[in-house]
N, C-alpha and C positions, 0 to 999 in steps of 0.2 A: 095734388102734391106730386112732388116731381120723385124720383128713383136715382138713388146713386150707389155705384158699387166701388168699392176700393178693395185695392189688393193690400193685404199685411203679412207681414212674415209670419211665423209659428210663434215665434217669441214676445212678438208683441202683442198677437191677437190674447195668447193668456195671459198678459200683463193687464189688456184692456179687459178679459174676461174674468179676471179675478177681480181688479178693483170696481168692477156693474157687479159683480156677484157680492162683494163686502156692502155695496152702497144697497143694494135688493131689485137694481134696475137688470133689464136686459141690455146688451150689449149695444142694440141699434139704440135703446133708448137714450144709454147714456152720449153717443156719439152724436144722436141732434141733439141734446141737451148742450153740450159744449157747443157745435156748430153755433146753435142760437145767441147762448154763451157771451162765446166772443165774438160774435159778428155784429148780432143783433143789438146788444146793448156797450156802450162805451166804457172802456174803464173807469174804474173808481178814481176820485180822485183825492179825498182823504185817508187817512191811516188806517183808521178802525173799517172802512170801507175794503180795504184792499185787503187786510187781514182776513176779513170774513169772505172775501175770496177766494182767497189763495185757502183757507179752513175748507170752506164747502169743496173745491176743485180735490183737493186729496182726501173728500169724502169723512172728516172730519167736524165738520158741523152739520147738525140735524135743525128743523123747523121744530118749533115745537104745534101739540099738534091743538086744534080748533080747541077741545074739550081746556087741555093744560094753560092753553093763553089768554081762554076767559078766566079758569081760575086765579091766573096768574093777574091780569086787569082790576079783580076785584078783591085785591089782595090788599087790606088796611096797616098790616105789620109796619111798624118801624127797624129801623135798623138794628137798635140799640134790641127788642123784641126778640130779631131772628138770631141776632148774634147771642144774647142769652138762652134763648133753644139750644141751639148747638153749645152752648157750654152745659147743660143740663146732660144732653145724650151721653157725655162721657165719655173715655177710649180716646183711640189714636187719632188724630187730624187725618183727614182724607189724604191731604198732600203729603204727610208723612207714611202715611201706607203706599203711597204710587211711589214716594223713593226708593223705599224697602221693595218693593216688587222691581222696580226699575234693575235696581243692581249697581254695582261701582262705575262710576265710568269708566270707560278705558279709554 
């Protein structure tokens, strides 16, 4: 494996150091991760492709993980099923608590 060293300002180095520390990567990790990224594999070329992109790049989408995706595989629910669970739980719709938390737009 080859070595590279790049110089970066102050400002961006904690830009790039805060958003590997949000995503739980170290900073070299997350900069070949992108390298790889965009080099190695070609852009998406549908919608929902580019979306989860552009999600994962601003650290915004998770994998989910081995354990969650088998359960999730062997999962029989219908729709009609999950959507009467959540009318059972009660209380506020999630999307209406993230408005409330969000705040008015400005």
């Amino acid at each position: 494996m080859t070595t590279v060293t790049l110089e970066l300002s102050s400002d961006i180095y904690q830009q790039l150091y805060d958003k590997s520390n949000k995503k739980g990567r170290t900073v070299e990790k997350m900069i070949q991760e992108w390298i790889i990224e965009h080099i190695a594999s070609p852009p998406p070329t549908n919608l929902p492709e580019q979306a989860r992109q552009i999600l994962n790049t601003a650290g915004l989408e998770t994998q989910l993980s081995p354990e969650l995706q088998k359960l999730a595989e062997n999962s029989t629910a219908t729709l009609e099923q999950v959507q009467a669970a959540f009318a059972r739980a009660g209380g506020q719709p999630l999307s209406e608590m993230v408005i409330e938390m969000r705040g008015p737009k400005v």
